[in-house]
C-alpha positions as CSV (number, residue, x, y, z in Angstrom):
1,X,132.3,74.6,105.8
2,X,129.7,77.0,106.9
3,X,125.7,76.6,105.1
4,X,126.5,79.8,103.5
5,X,129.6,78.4,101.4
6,X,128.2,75.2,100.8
7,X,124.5,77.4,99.2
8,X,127.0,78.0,96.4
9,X,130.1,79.6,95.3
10,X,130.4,83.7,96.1
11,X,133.5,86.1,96.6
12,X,131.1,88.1,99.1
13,X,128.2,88.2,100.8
14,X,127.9,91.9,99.2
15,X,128.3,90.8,95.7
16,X,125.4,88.7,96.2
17,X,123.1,90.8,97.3
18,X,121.2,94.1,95.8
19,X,121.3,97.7,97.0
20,X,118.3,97.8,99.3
21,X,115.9,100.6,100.9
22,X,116.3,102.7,98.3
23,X,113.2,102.5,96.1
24,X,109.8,103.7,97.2
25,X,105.9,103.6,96.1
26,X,106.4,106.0,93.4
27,X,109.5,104.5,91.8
28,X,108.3,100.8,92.1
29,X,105.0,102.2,90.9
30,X,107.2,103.6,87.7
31,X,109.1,100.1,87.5
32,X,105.9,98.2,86.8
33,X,103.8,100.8,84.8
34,X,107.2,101.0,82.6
35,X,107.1,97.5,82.3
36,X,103.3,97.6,81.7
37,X,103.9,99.6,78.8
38,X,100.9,101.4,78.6
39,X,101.0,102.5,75.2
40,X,102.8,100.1,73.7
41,X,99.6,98.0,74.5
42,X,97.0,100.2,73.8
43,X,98.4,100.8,70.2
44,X,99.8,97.9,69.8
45,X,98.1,94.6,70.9
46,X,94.3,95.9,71.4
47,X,94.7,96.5,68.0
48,X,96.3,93.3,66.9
49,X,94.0,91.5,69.0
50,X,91.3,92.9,67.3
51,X,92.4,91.9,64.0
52,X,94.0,88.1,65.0
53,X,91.0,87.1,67.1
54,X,88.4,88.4,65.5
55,X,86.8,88.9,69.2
56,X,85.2,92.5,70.1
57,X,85.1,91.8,73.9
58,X,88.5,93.0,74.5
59,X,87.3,96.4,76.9
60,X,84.8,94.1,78.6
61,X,87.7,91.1,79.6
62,X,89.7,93.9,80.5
63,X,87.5,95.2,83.5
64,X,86.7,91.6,84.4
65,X,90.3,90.1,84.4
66,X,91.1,93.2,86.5
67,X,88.9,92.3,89.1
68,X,89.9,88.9,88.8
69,X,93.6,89.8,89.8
70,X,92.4,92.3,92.3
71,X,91.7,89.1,94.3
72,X,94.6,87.3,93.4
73,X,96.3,90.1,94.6
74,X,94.8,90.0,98.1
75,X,97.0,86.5,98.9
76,X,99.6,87.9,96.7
77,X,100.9,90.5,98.4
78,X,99.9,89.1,101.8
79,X,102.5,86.1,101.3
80,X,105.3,88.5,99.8
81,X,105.1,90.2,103.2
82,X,106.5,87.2,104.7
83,X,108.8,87.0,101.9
84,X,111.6,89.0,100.0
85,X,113.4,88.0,97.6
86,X,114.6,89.2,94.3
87,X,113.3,86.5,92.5
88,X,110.4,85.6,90.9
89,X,107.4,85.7,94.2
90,X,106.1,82.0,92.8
91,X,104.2,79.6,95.4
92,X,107.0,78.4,98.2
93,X,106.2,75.1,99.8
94,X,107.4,74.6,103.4
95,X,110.8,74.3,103.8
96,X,113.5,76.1,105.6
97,X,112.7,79.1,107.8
98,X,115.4,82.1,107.6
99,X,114.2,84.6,110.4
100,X,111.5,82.3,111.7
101,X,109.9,81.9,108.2
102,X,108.8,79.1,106.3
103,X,108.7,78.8,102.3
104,X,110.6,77.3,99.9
105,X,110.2,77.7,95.7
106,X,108.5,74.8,94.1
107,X,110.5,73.2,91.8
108,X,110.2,74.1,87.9
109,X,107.9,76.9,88.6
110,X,111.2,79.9,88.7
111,X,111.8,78.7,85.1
112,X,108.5,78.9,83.6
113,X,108.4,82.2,84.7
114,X,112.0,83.0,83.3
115,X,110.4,81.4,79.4
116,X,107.5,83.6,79.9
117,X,109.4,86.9,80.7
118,X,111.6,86.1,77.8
119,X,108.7,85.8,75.4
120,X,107.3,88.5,76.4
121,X,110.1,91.1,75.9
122,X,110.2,89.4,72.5
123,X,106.9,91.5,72.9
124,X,108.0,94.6,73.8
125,X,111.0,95.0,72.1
126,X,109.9,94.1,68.8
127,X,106.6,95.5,68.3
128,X,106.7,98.0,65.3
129,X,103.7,100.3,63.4
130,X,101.9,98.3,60.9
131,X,102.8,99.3,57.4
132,X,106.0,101.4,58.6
133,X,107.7,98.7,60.6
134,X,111.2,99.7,62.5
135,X,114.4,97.6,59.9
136,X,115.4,94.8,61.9
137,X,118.6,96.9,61.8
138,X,116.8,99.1,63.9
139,X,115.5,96.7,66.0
140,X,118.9,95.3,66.9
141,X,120.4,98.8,67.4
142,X,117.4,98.4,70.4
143,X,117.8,95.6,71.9
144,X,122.3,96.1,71.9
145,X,121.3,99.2,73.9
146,X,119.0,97.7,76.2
147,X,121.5,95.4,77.1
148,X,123.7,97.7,77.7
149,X,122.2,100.4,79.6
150,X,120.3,97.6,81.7
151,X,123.9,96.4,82.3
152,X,125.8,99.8,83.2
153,X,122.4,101.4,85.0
154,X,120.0,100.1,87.3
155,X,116.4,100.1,86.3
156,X,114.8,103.5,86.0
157,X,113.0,103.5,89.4
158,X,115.8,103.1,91.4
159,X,118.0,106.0,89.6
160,X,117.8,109.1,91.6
161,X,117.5,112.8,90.6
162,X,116.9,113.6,86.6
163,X,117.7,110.0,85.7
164,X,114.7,109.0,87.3
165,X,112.6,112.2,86.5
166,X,112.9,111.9,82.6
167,X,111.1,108.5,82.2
168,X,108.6,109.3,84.7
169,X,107.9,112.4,82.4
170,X,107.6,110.0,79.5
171,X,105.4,107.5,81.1
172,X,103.0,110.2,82.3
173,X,102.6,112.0,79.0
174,X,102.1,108.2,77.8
175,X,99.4,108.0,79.8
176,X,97.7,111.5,79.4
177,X,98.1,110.6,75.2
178,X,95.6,107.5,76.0
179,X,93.5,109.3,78.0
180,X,93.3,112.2,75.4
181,X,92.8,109.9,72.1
182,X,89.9,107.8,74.1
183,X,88.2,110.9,75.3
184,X,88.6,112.0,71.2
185,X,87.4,108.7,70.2
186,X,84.1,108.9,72.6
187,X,83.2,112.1,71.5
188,X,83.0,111.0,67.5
189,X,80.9,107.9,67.9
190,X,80.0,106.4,64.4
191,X,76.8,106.8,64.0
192,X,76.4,109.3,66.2
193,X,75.5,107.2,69.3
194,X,78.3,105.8,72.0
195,X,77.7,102.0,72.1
196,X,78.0,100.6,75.6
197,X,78.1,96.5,73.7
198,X,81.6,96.0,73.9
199,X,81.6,96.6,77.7
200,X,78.7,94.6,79.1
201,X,79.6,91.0,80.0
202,X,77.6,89.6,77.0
203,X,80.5,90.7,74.9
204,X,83.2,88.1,76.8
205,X,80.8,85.1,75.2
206,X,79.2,86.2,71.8
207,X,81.2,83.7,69.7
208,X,80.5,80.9,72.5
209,X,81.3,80.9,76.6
210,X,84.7,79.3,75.6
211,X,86.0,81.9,73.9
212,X,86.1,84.0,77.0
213,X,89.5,82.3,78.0
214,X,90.6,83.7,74.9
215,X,90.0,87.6,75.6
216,X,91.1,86.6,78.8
217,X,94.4,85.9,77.9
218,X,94.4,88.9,75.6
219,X,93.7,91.0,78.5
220,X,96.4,89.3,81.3
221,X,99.0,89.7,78.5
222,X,98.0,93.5,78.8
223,X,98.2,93.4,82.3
224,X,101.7,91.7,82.5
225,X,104.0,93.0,84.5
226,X,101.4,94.6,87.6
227,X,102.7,91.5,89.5
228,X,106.3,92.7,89.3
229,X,106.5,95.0,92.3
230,X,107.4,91.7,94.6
231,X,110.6,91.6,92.5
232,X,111.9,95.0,93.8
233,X,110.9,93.9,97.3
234,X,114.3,93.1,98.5
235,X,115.2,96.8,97.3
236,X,111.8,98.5,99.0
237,X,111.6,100.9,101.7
238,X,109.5,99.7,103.9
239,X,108.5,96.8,101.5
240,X,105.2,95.9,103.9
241,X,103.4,99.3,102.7
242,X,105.5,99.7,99.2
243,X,104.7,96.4,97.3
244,X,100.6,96.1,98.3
245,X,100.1,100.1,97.6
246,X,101.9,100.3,94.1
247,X,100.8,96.7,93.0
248,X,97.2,97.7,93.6
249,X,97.8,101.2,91.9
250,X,99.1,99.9,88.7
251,X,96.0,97.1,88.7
252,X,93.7,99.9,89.0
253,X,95.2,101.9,86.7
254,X,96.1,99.2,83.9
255,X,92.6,98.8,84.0
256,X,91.3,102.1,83.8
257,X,93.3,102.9,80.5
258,X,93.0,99.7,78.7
259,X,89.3,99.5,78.6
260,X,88.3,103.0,77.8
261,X,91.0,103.0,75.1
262,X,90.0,99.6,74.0
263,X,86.3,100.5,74.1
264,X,86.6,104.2,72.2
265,X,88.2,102.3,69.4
266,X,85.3,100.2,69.1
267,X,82.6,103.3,69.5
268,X,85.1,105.4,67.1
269,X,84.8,102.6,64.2
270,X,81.4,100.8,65.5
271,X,81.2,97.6,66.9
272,X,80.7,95.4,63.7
273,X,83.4,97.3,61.8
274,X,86.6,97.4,64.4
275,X,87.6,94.2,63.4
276,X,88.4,95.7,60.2
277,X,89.6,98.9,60.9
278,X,92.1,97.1,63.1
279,X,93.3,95.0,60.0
280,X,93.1,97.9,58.0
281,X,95.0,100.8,60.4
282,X,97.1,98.6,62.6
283,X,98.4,100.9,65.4
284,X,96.3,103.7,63.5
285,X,93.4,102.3,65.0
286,X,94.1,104.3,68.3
287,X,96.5,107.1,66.9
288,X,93.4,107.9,64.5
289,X,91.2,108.6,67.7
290,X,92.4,112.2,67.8
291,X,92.8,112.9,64.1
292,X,95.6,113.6,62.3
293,X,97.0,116.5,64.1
294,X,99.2,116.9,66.9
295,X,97.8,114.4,69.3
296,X,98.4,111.4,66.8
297,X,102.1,113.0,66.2
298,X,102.8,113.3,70.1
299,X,101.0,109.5,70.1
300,X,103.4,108.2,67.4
301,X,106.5,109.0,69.0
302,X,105.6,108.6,72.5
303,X,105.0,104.9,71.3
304,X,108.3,104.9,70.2
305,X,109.7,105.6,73.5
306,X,107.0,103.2,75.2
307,X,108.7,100.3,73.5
308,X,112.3,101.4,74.6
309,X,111.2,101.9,78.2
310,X,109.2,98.5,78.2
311,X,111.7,96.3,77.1
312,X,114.4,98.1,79.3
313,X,111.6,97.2,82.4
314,X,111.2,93.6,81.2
315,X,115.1,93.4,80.0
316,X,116.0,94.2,83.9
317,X,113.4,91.7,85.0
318,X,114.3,88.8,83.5
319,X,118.4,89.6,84.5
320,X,116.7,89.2,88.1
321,X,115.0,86.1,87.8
322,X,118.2,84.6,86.3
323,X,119.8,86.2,89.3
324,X,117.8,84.9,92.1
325,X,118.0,81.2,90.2
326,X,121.9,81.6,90.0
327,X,122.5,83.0,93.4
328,X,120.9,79.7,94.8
329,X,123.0,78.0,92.1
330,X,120.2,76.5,90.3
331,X,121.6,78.1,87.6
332,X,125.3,78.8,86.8
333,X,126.6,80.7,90.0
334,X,128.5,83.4,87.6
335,X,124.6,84.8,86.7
336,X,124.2,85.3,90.9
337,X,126.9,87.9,91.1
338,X,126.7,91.2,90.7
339,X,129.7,93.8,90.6
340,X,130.9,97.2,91.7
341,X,127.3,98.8,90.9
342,X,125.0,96.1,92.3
343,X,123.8,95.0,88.9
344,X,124.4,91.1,87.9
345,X,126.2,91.7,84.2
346,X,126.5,87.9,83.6
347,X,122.6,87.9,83.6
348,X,122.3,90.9,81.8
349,X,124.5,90.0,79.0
350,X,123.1,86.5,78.9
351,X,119.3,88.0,78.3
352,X,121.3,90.4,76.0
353,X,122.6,87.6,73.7
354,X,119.3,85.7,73.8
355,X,117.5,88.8,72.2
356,X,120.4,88.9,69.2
357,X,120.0,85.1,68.5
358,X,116.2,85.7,68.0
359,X,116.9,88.8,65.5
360,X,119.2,86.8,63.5
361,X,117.0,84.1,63.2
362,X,114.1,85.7,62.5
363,X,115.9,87.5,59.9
364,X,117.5,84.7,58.2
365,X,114.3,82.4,58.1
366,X,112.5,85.8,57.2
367,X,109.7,85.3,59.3
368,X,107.1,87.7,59.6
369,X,108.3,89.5,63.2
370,X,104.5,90.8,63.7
371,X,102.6,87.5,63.6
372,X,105.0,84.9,64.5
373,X,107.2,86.7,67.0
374,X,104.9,89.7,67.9
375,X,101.7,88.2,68.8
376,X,102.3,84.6,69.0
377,X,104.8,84.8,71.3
378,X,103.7,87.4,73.1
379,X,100.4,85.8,74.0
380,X,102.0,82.4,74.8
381,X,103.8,85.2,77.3
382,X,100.8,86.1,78.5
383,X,99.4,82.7,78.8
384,X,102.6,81.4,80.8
385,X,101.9,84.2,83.5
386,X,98.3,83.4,83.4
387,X,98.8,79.6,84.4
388,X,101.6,80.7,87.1
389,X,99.2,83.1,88.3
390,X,96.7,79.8,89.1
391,X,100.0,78.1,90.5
392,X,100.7,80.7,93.0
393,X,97.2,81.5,93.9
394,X,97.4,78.0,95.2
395,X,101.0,78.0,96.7
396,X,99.3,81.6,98.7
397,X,97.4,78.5,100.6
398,X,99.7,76.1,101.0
399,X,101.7,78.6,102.5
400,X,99.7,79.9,104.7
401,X,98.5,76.7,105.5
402,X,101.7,75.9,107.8
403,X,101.5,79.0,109.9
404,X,99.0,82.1,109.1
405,X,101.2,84.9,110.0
406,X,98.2,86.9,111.6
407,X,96.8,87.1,108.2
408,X,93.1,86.6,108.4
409,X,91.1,84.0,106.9
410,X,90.0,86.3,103.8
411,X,93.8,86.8,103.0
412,X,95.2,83.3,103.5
413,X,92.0,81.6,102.3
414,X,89.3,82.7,100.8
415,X,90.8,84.9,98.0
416,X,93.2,83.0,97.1
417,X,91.3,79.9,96.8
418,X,88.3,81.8,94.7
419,X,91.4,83.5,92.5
420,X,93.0,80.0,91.6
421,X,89.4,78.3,90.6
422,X,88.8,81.3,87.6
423,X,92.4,81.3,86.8
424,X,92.5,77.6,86.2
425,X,89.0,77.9,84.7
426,X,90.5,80.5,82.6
427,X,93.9,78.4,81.3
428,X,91.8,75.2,81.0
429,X,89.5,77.6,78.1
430,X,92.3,79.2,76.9
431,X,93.4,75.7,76.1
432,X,90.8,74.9,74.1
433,X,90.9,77.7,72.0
434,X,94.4,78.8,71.2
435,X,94.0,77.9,67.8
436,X,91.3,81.5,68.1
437,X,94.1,83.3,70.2
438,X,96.6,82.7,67.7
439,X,94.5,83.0,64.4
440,X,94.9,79.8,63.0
441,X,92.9,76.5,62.6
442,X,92.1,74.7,66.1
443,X,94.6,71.7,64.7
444,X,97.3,73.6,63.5
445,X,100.7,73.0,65.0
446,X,101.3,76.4,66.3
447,X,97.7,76.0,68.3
448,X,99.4,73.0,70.7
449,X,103.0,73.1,70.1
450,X,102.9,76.5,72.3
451,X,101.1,76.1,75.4
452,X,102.7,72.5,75.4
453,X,106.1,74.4,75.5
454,X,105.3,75.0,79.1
455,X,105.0,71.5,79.8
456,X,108.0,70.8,79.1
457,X,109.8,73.4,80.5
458,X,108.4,72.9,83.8
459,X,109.2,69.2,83.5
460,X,112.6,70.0,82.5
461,X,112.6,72.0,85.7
462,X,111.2,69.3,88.4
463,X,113.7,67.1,86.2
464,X,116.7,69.7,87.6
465,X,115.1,70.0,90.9
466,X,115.5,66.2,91.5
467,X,118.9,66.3,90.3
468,X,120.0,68.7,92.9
469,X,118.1,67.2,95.6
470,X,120.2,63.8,94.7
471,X,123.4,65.2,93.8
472,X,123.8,68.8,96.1
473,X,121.5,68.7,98.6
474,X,123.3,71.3,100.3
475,X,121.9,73.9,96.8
476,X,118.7,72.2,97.1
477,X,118.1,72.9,100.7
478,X,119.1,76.8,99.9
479,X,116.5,76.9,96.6
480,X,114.3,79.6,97.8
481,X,115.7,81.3,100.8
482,X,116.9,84.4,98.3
483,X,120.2,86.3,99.9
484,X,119.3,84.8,103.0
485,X,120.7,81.5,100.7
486,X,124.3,83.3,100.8
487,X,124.5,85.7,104.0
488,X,124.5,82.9,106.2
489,X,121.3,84.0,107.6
490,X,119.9,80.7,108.0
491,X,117.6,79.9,111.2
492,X,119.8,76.6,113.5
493,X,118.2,73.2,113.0
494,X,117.0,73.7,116.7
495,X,114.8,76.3,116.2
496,X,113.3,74.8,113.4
497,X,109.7,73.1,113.8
C-alpha cells in the first residue's frame, strides 16, 4: 500500500484537494476584510466594549495591537511561504519534508483554533441592534442559509464575474459608511473641542497597567480574521506575493477604521460620558455619528448585510479547518472530501448543525444571546486567537530554526521572537483580568471557566495526537503535510535529512 493510501481513506486524489490559482490579492483581500466584518465591529463590539468593560482605551489598543501584529506578521507570512495548506497556518515542528520542506502541525494546536473560529461566528452571526434585536426565528433563517450557500457556493472571493462584484460593492460602501459617520462624529465634538485622551498610550492603563490585556483582547477580537489569508494559500495565484500583500493591507486597514471610529464615538459623546452613551444607544452609538438622516439609514442596513457576509466568511473558514483536519484523518475522513464543486459539504453541514444546536439551546434556556453568547463568547474567540497567535509566533522560530529558507535574521528571528514576548505578555494580563473583559466579578465562574476551556481542548488534542502516534502511525506521520498528505507527494526517506 502506497503512503498516500495509508494518509487515509480518499476516492481521489482530486476530491481531496481544492480548486487552486484561481484567487488573487483583491479577492483574498475581500475574503478576509469580509470576515473582518468591518461594521459589524465598529457598531457592534466597540460599542459593547464600551459598555461591558467599562474601559475608554479601545481606539488607543487598537493602533497599538496593530502594530503588534504588524510584527507578528513579518515571521507569519515568511513561514507560510514555505508552506500551503488549507488548514489552519499554526506553528509546524520538524517533521516530514514534502518538496524538500520541513514542518509538521503541533499537536492540539489545529483544534483550538477550530473552538475559537466556532465561537467566533457565534459572534458574527448572532450580533443584533440593541433594543430591536433580529427574533431568534430570524437568526436561524441566517445561519440555515449560511450553511447552505457556503455549501452550494464557494466563498465570495473566489466567485467570478457579478457573484464576486456584488459583495465587494457591499464591503466597500461598508467601509465608506465608517469612514463618513467618524468624519461626522469629529466634526461635532462635545464641548466643542476634539479630545485626543482616548488615543494616547495613557488611555491603555488608566484603571491599572493590567487592564491593558483587557483592551487588548477587545482590539484582536476586532482584528480577527486578518490572519486568514494563509488559509486561501493553497487556492492563491502566485501565493508568495498574494498572502504577505493582502494580509498586510487588511492589518493596515482594520486599523485605520477601528480607531478613528472608535475614537469619534468617544469625542462625539466625551470621554467621561461614552461609557454611558454606549449602554444607553448600543449600536446607536456609531449610527448616531451622522444624525438621523440618511447616513444612519444607509449604516443600519449595511450592518445588516455586514453580519450576513461575516458569518458566511467565518462559516467557510471553519468548514476548512475541519477540512484540512479530516483530510489528514485527524478527524473523520468523510469531513476531508469535497465533491463535484470543490467544496467539502460534510464540513459544511457539520459547522451548519453546530450553529442550530446553539439557537435551540439558547432559546430554550432563554439566555440572553447579547451578553452570554454575543460578547462572552466572542471575546473568549478573540482570546483563543490571541494565545495561538503567541504559539505560532514561537513555532515561526522553531521552524526556521531547522533550515532558514534564505529568510533573514529579522524574519526568522527577531520579529518573531519580540511578537511572541507581548503576545504572551498580553494573554498572561488578559488572564488576570477576564472577570473585567467579561463584566463580572474577578471570581465569578464565567471569569475562569472560559479561558480554562482552552486548556482543555488543547489537552484533549495532544491526548488525540498520542493516540494516533500509538495506534496509526502511518495518519500521524501525514498530520501536517496538507494535500501533499493524499497526492502522494511525499519526499523518499532517502532524501530526507
Amino acid at each position: 500500500m502506497s503512503r498516500t493510501q495509508t494518509a487515509g481513506s480518499k476516492p481521489s486524489s482530486v476530491s481531496r484537494a481544492l480548486a487552486r490559482d484561481r484567487l488573487g490579492v483583491p479577492a483574498v483581500l475581500f475574503f478576509v476584510l469580509a470576515g473582518v466584518a468591518p461594521l459589524t465591529v465598529a457598531a457592534g463590539v466597540v460599542p459593547t466594549a464600551y459598555q461591558t468593560t467599562g474601559l475608554t482605551g479601545i481606539p488607543a489598543a487598537f493602533l497599538v495591537i496593530a502594530v503588534i501584529l504588524a510584527l507578528f506578521a513579518i515571521g507569519y507570512v515568511a513561514m507560510t511561504r514555505h508552506i500551503t495548506n488549507a488548514g489552519p497556518q499554526i506553528l509546524r515542528r520538524p517533521g516530514h519534508r514534502p518538496h524538500r520542506r520541513r514542518f509538521r502541525r503541533p499537536r492540539g494546536t489545529a483544534v483550538l483554533h477550530l473552538l475559537a473560529g466556532r465561537a467566533l461566528r457565534r459572534l458574527r452571526a448572532y450580533r443584533g441592534q440593541r433594543g430591536r434585536r433580529p427574533s431568534r426565528r430570524a437568526r436561524a433563517v441566517v445561519g440555515v442559509g449560511t450553511g447552505r450557500l457556503g455549501r452550494h457556493h464557494h466563498p465570495g472571493p473566489a466567485a467570478g464575474g457579478h457573484h464576486r462584484r456584488r459583495p465587494s460593492v457591499l464591503l466597500s460602501a461598508e467601509i465608506l459608511v465608517i469612514f463618513a459617520e467618524t468624519v461626522s462624529g469629529l466634526a461635532h465634538p462635545a464641548g466643542g473641542r476634539l479630545s485626543f485622551a482616548t488615543l494616547s498610550p495613557t488611555a491603555l492603563t488608566s484603571a491599572g497597567f493590567g487592564t491593558f490585556g483587557v483592551l487588548a483582547v477587545v482590539a484582536v477580537l476586532g482584528s480577527v480574521g486578518f490572519e486568514q489569508a494563509p488559509v486561501l494559500a493553497e487556492e492563491a495565484r502566485n501565493a508568495r506575493r498574494t498572502i504577505p500583500v493582502a494580509t498586510y493591507l487588511a492589518l493596515g486597514m482594520i486599523a485605520v477604521v477601528y480607531a478613528g471610529a472608535s475614537w469619534a464615538m468617544a469625542v462625539h459623546n466625551g470621554d467621561s460620558h461614552v461609557v454611558a452613551a454606549a449602554a444607553k444607544q448600543g449600536t446607536g452609538l456609531l449610527f448616531g455619528l451622522g444624525g438621523s438622516g440618511g447616513l444612519s439609514q444607509a449604516a443600519q442596513l449595511l450592518f445588516l448585510t455586514s453580519l450576513f457576509a461575516a458569518a458566511l466568511a467565518f462559516h467557510n473558514c471553519v468548514w476548512r479547518y475541519m477540512y484540512a483536519l479530516g483530510r489528514e484523518s485527524v478527524l473523520p475522513a468523510a469531513l476531508g472530501r469535497t465533491g463535484g464543486n470543490n467544496i467539502p459539504k460534510a464540513a459544511s453541514l457539520v459547522q451548519s448543525l453546530t450553529g442550530l444546536v446553539v439557537i435551540v439551546v439558547y432559546a430554550l434556556a432563554g439566555w440572553d444571546p447579547m451578553t452570554h453568547l454575543f460578547f462572552w463568547l466572542g471575546t473568549t474567540g478573540g482570546f483563543g486567537i490571541l494565545v495561538l497567535l503567541a504559539l505560532t509566533a514561537v513555532a515561526v522560530i522553531a521552524f526556521f530554526g531547522r533550515h532558514p529558507h534564505g529568510e533573514n535574521a529579522w524574519r526568522r528571528l527577531i520579529a518573531p521572537a519580540l511578537a511572541a514576548i507581548l503576545l504572551a505578555g498580553i494573554v498572561v494580563l488578559a488572564v488576570m483580568h477576564y472577570g473585567t473583559l467579561l463584566g463580572v466579578p474577578a471570581g465569578a465562574p464565567a471569569a475562569w471557566a472560559l479561558p480554562v476551556s482552552y486548556a482543555v481542548v488543547a489537552a484533549a488534542g495532544l491526548g488525540w495526537g498520542l493516540v494516533l502516534k500509538i495506534r496509526r502511525p502511518q495518519v500521524y506521520a501525514a498530520i501536517g503535510l496538507g494535500a501533499h498528505a493524499v497526492t502522494g507527494q511525499l519526499t523518499p526517506a532517502s532524501e530526507r535529512t
